[in-house]
TIMI-2910 file (N, C-alpha, C, CB; in pm, 1 decimal, decimal comma, always signed):
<rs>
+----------+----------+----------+----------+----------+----------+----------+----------+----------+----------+----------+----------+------+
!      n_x !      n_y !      n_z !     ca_x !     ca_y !     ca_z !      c_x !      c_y !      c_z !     cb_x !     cb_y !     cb_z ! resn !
+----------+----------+----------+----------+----------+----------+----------+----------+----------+----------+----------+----------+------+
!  +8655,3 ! +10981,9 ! +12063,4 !  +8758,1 ! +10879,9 ! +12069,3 !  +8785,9 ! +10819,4 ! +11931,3 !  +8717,2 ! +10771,0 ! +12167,1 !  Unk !
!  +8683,3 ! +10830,8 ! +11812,1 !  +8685,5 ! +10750,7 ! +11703,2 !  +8783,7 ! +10834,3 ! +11602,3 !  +8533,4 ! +10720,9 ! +11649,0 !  Unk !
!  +8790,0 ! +10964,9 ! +11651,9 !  +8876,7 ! +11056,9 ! +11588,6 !  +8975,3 ! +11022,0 ! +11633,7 !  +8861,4 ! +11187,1 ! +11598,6 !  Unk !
!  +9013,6 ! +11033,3 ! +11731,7 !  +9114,1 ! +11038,1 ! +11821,6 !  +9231,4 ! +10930,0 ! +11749,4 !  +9053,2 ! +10995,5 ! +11978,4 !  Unk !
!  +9157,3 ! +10818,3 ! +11710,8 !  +9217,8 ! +10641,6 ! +11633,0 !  +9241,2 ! +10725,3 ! +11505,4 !  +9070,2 ! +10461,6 ! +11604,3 !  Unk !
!  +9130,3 ! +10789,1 ! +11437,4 !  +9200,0 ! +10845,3 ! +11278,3 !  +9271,1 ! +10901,0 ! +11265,0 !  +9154,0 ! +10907,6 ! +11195,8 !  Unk !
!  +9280,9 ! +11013,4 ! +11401,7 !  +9407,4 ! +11135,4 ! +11315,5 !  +9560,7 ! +11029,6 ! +11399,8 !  +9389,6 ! +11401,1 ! +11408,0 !  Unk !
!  +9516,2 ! +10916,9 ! +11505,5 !  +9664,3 ! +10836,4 ! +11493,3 !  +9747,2 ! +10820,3 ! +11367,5 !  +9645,7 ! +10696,9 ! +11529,3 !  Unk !
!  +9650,2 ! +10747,2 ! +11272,9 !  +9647,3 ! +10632,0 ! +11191,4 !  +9664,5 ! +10704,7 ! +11058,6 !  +9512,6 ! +10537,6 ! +11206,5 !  Unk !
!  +9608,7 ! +10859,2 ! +11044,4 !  +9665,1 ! +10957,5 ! +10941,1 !  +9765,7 ! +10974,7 ! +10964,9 !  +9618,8 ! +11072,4 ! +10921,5 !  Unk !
!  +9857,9 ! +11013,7 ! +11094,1 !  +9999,7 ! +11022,4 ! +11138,4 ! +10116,7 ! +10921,2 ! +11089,4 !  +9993,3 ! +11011,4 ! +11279,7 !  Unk !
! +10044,9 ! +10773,3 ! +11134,1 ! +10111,0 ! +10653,4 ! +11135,7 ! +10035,8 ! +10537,7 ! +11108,7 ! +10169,2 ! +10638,1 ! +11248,5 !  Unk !
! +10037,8 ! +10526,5 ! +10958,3 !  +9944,5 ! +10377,1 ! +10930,9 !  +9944,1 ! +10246,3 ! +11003,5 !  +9975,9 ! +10323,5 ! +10805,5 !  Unk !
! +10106,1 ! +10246,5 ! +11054,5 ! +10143,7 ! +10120,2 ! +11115,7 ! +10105,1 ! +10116,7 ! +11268,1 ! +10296,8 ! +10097,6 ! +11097,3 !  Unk !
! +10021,0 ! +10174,4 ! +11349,8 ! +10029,7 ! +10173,0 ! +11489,2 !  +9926,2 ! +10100,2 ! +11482,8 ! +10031,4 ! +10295,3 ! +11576,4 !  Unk !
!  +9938,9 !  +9989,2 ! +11531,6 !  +9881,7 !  +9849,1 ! +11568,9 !  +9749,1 !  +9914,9 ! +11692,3 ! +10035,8 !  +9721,5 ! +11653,4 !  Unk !
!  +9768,3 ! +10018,3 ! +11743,1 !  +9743,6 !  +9991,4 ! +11903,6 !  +9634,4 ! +10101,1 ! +11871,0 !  +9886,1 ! +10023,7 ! +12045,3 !  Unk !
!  +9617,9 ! +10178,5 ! +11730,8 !  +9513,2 ! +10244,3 ! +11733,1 !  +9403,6 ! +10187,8 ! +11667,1 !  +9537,6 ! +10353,8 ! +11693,5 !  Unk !
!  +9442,0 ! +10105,0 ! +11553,5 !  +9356,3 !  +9993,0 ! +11498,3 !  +9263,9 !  +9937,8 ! +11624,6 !  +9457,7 !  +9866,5 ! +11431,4 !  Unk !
!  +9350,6 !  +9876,6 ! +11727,9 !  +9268,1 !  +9738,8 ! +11864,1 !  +9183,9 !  +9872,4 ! +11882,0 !  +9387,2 !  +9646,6 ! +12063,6 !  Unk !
!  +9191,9 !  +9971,2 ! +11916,0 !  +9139,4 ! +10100,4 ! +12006,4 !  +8982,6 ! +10101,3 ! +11906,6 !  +9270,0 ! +10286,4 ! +11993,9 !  Unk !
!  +9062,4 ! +10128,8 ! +11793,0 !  +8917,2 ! +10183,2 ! +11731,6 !  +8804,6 ! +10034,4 ! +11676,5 !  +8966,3 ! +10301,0 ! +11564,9 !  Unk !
!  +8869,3 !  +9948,7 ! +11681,3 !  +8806,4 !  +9835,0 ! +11653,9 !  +8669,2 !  +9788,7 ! +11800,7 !  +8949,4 !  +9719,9 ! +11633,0 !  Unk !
!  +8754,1 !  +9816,5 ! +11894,0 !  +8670,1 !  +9845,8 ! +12037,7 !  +8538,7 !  +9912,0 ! +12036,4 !  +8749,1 !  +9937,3 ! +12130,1 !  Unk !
!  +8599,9 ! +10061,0 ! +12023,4 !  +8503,1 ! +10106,2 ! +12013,0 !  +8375,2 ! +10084,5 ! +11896,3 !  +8549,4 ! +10201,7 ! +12024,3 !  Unk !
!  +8412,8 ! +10050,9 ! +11836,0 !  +8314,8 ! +10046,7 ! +11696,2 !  +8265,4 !  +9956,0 ! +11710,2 !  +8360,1 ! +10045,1 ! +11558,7 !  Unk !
!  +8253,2 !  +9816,3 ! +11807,1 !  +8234,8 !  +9707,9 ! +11905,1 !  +8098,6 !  +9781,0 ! +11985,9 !  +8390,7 !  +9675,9 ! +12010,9 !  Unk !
!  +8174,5 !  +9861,0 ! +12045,7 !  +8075,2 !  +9940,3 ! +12158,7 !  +7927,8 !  +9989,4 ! +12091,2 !  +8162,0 ! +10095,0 ! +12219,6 !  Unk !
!  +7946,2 ! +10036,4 ! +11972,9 !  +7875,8 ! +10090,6 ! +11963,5 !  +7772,8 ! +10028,3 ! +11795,2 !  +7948,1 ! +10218,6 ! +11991,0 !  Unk !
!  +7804,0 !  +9890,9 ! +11879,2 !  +7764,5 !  +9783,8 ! +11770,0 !  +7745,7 !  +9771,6 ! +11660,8 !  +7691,8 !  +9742,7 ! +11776,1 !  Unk !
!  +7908,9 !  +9834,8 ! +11570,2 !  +7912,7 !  +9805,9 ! +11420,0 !  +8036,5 !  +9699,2 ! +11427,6 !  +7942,6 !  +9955,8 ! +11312,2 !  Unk !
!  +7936,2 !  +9637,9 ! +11432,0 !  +8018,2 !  +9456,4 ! +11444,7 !  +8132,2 !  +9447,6 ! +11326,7 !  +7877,5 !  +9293,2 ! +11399,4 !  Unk !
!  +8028,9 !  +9470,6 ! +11182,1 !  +8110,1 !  +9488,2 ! +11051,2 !  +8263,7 !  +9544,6 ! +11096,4 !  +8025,5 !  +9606,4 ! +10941,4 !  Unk !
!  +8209,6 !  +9708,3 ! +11077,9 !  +8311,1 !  +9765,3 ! +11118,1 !  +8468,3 !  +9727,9 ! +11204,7 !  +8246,1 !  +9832,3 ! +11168,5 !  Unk !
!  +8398,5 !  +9722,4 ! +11324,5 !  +8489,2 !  +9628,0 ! +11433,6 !  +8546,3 !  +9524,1 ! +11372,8 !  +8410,4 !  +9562,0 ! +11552,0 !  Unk !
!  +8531,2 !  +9441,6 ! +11300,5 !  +8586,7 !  +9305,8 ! +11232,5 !  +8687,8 !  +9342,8 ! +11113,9 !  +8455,1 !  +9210,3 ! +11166,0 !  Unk !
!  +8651,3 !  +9462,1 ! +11053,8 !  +8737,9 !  +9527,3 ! +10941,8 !  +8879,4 !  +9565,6 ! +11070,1 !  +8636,9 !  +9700,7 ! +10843,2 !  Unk !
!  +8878,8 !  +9659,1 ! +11149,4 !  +8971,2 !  +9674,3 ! +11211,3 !  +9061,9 !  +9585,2 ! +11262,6 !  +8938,0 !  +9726,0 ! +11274,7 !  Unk !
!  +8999,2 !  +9466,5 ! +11306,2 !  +9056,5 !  +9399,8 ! +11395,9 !  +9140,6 !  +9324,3 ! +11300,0 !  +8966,8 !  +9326,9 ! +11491,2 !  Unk !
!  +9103,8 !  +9311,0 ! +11142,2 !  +9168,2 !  +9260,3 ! +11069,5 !  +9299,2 !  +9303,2 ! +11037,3 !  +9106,2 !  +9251,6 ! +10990,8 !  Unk !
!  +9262,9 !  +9471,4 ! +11003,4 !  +9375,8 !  +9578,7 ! +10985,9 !  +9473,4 !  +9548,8 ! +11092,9 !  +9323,2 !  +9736,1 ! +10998,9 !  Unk !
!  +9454,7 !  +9549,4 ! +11247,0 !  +9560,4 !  +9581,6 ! +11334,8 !  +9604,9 !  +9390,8 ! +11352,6 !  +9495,4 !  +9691,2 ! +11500,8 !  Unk !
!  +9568,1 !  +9300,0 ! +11312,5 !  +9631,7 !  +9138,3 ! +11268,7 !  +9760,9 !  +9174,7 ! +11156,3 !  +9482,7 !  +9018,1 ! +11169,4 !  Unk !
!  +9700,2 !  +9269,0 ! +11040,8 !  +9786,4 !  +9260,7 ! +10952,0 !  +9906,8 !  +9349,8 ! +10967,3 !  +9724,8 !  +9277,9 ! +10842,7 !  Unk !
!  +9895,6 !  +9436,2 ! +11071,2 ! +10025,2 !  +9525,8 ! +11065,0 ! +10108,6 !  +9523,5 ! +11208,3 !  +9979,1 !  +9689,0 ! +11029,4 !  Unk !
! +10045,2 !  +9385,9 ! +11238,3 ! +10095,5 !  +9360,6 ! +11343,8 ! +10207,6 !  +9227,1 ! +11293,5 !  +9973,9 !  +9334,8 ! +11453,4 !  Unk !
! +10112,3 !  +9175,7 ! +11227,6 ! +10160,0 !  +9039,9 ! +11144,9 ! +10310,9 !  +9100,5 ! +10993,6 !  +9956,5 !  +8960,8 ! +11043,5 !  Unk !
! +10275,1 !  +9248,8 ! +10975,8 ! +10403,4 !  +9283,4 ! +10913,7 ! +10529,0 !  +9328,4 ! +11012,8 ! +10372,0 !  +9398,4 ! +10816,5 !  Unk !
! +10434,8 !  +9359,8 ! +11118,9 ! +10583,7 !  +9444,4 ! +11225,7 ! +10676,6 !  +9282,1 ! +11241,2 ! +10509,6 !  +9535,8 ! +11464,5 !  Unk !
! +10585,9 !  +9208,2 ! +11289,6 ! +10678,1 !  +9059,5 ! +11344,9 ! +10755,5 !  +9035,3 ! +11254,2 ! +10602,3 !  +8914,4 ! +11371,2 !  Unk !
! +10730,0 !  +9063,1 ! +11076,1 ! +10802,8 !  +8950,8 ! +10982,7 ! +10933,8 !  +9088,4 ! +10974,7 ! +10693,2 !  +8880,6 ! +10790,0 !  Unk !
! +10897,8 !  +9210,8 ! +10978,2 ! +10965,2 !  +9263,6 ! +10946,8 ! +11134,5 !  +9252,6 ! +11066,6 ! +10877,2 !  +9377,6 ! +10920,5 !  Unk !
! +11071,5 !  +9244,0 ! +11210,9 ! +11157,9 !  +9212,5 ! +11305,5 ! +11268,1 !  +9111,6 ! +11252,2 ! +11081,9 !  +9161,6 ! +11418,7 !  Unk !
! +11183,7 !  +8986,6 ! +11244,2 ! +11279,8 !  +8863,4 ! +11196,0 ! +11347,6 !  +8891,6 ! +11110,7 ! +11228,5 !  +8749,4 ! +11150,3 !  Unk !
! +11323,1 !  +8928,9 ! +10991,9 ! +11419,8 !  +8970,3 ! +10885,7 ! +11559,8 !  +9080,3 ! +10955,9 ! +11314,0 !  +9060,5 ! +10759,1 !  Unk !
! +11477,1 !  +9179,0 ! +11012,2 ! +11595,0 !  +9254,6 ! +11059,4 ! +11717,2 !  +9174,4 ! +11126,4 ! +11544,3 !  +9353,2 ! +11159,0 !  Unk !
! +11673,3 !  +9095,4 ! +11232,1 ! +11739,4 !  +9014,3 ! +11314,1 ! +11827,3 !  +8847,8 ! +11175,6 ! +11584,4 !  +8963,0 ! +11458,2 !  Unk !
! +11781,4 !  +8853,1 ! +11084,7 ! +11808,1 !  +8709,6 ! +11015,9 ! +11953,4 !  +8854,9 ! +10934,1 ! +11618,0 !  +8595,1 ! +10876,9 !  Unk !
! +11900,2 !  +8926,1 ! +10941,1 ! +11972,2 !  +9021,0 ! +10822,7 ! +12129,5 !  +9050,7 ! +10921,9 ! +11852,8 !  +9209,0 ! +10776,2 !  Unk !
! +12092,6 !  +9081,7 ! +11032,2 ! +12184,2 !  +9151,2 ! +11123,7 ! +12280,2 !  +9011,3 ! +11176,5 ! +12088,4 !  +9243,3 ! +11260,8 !  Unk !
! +12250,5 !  +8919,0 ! +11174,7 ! +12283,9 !  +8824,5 ! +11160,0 ! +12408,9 !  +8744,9 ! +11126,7 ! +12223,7 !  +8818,1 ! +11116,4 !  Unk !
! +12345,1 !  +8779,1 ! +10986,5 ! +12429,9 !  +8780,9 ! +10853,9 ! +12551,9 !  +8832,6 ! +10835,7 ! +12372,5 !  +8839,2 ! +10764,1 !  Unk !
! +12545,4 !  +8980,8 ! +10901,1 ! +12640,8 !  +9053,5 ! +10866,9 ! +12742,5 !  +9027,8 ! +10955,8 ! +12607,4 !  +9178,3 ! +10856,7 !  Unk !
+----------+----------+----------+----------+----------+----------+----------+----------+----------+----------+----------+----------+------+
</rs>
């Protein structure tokens, strides 16, 4: 399954939903560290998808 999250995330840096996945597991299998690095990763590209939305929408807006 831990592969399964990398070759996502080699595909598509931005998929939020493989970050939560692999952050889980790495939870499970009690690399706390680990797990906390992820969970950070899938905050931050979750936290770019939102700003990027608004802008689209402030932009589209505009026009």
């Amino acid at each position: 399954m831990l592969s399964d999250c990398q070759q996502a995330l080699k595909y598509n840096p931005r998929y939020a939903k493989a970050y939560f996945r692999k952050a889980r597991l790495l939870e499970m299998k009690k690399d706390y560290e680990g797990s906390l690095v992820y969970i950070w990763l899938h905050k931050t590209v979750v936290s770019d998808c939102i700003r990027s939305d608004v802008l689209s929408r402030r932009i589209s807006e505009d026009t």
